[in-house]
C-alpha positions in Angstrom: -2.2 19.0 22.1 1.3 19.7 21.0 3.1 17.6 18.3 4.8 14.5 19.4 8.5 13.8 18.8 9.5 10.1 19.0 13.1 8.6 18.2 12.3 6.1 15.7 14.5 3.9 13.2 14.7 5.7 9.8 11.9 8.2 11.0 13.0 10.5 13.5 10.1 13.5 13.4 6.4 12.6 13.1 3.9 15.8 12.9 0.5 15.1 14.4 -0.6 18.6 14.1 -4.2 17.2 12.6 -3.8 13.9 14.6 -4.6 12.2 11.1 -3.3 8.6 10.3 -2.6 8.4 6.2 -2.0 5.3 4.9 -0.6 5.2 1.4 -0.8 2.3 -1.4 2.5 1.3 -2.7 1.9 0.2 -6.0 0.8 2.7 -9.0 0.1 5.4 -6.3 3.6 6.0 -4.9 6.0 3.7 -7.2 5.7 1.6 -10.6 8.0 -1.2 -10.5 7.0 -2.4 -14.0 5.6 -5.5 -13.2 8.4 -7.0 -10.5 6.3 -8.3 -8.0 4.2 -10.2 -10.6 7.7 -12.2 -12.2 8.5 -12.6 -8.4 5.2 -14.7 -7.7 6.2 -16.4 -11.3 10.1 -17.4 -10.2 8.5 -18.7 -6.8 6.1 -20.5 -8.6 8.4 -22.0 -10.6 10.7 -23.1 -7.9 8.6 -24.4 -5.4 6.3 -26.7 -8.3 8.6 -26.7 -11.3 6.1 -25.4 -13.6 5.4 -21.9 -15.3 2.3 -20.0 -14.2 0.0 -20.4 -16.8 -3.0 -19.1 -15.3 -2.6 -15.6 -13.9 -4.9 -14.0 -11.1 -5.7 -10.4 -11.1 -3.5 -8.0 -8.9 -4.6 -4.6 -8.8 -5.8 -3.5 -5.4 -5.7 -6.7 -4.1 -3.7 -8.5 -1.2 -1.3 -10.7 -1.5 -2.5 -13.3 0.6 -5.3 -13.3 -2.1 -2.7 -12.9 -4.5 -1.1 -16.4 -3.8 -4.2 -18.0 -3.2 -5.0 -17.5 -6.5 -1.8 -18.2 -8.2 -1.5 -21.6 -6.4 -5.6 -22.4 -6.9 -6.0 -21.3 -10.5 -2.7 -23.4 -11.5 -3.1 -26.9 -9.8 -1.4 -26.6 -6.5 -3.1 -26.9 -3.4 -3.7 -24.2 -1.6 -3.2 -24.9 2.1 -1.5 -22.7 4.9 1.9 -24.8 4.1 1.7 -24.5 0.7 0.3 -20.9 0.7 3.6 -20.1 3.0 6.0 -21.4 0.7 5.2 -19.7 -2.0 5.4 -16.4 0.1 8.6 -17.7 1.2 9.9 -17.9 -2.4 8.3 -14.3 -3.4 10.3 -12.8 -0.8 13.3 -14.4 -1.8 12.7 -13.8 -5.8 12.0 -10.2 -5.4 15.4 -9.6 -3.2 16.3 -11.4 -6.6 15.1 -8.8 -8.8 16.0 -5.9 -6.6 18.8 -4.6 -8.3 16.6 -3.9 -11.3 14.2 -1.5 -9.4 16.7 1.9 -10.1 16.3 1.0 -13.9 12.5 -0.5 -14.5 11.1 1.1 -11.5 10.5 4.5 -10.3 8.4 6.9 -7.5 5.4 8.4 -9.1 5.6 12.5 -10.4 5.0 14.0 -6.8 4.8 11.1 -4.2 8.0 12.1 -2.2 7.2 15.5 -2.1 3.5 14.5 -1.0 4.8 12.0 1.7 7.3 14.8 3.2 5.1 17.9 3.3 2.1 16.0 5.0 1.0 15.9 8.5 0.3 13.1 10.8 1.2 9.8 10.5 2.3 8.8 7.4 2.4 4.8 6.9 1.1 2.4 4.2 -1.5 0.5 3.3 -0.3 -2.0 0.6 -1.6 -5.3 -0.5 2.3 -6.2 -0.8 4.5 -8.4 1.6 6.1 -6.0 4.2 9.3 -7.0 3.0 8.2 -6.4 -0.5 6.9 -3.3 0.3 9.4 -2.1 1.7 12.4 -3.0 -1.0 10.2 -1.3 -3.6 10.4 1.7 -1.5 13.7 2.2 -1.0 14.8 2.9 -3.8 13.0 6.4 -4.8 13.5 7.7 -0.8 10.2 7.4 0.6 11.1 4.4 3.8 12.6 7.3 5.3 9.2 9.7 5.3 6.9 6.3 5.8 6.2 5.1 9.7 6.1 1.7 8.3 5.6 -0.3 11.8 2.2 2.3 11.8 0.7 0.6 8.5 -1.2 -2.7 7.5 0.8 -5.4 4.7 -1.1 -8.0 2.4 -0.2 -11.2 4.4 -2.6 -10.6 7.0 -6.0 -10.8 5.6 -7.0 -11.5 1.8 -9.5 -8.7 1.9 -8.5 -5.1 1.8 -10.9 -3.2 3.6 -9.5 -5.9 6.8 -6.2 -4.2 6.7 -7.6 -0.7 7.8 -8.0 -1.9 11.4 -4.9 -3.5 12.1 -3.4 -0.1 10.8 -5.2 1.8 13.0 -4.1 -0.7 16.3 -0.3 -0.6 15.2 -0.9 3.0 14.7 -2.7 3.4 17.8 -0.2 1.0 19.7 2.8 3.4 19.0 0.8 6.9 19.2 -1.3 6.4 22.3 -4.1 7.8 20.3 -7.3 6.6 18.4 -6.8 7.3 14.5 -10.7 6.0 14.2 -13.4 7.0 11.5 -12.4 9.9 9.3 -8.9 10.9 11.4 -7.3 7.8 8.6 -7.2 8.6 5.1 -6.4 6.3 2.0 -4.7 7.1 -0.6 -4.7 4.5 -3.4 -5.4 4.1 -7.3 -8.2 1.2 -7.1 -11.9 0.7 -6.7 -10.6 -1.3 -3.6 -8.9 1.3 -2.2 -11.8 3.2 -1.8 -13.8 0.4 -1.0 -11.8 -0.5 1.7 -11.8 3.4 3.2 -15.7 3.7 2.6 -16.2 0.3 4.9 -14.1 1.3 7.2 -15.6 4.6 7.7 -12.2 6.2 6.5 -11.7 9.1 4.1 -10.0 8.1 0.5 -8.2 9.9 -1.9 -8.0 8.1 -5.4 -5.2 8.8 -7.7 -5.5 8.5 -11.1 -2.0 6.9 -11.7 -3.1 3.2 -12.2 -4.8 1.4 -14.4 -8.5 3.3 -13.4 -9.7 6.4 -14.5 -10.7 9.6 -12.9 -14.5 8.8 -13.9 -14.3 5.4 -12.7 -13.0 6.0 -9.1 -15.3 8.9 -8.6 -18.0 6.0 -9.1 -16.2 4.2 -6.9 -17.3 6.5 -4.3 -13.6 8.6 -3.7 -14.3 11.5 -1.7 -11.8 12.9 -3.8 -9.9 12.0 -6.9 -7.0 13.1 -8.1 -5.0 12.7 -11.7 -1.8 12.4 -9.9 0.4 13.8 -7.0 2.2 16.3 -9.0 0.8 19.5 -7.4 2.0 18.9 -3.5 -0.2 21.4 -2.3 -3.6 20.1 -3.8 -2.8 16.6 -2.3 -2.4 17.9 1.3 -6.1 19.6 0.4 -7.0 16.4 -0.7 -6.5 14.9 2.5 -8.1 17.5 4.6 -11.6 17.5 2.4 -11.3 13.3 2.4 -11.0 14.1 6.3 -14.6 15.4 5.9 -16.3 12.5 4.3 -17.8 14.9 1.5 
């Protein structure tokens, strides 16, 4: 089957030559933002209860929907849809906040630009971030205009990880007519859930070393292939194809 050309907003040209679905974490795989979202969650916090967060949940690899859950519960606010809304509410509005401090504290990660823009298939996310969090951390460093972002899955819609591979494979499906099932989606992510996610999912993962685990612990993990970074653009396209094989 040839390759399909759709007229898109802000991606014009999508390559399906392998008919592969990759769905990239935002977050110590393609950018560092030094911490942002987290003082985002803390100003929101802050303005909705007119309190500091003193009691701080764990982030990496998780959603945010589990994020805020956890923000509200472990500091004394209840935690129901309303409440849970607000405070996303307030994270989006903090972070458009703190934007303008994304060329200086943040930056895209050695080799994720080239990576995004020499791969084939679909290239989307799969973050644990707000969409519209997600996407102002892209923007920055050039990659929302290499990213099919209506094709991915955002951390508002389930608090576990792995749940977010299926509605990337519908919205993905939904605008490629085709099934990206089993192995045709590959991860790539810098957390034991990232992999865990993929493995449940019956996708292929590709773990980056650029977070805050190491090479040895997400080949535990059970990464079919792990990486120390995405500096060498060619040996991250190989990643993908050998993840593609579930070896």
């Amino acid at each position: 089957m040839s390759p399909i050309r759709l007229i898109l907003p802000r991606f014009a040209t999508v390559r399906l030559v392998d008919e592969v679905l990759v769905l990239w974490d935002v977050d110590h795989t393609l950018v560092d933002v030094d911490g942002l979202g987290r003082e985002a969650y803390d100003l929101a916090f802050f303005r909705r209860y007119g309190r500091p967060v003193t009691n701080q949940p764990p982030m990496a690899g998780r959603t945010d929907r589990a994020i805020a859950h956890d923000v509200l519960r472990l500091n004394g606010a209840p935690t129901s849809a309303e409440h849970l809304e607000g405070l996303r509410v307030a994270a989006e509005t903090a972070f458009d906040e703190l934007a303008h401090l994304l060329p200086v504290r943040g930056r895209a990660l050695p080799g994720a630009l080239a990576a995004v823009m020499s791969a084939n298939g679909v290239q989307s996310v799969l973050t644990g971030n707000l969409r519209r969090i997600a996407e102002v951390k892209l923007g920055p460093f050039g990659l929302v205009e290499h990213l099919d972002l209506d094709a991915g899955a955002y951390g508002w819609s389930h608090t576990v990880r792995a749940n977010l591979v299926g509605i990337a494979r519908a919205a993905a499906r939904d605008r490629y007519e085709r099934s990206f099932d089993g192995l045709r989606t590959v991860l790539v992510g810098d957390t034991p859930l990232d992999v865990e996610a993929a493995l449940a999912t019956g996708a292929g993962v590709v773990a980056v070393a650029t977070g805050r685990y190491t090479v040895e612990e997400l080949t535990a993990a059970g990464a079919h292939v792990v990486l120390p970074d995405l500096s060498d653009t060619g040996g991250v396209g190989d990643a993908i194809s050998r993840a593609r094989t579930g070896r």
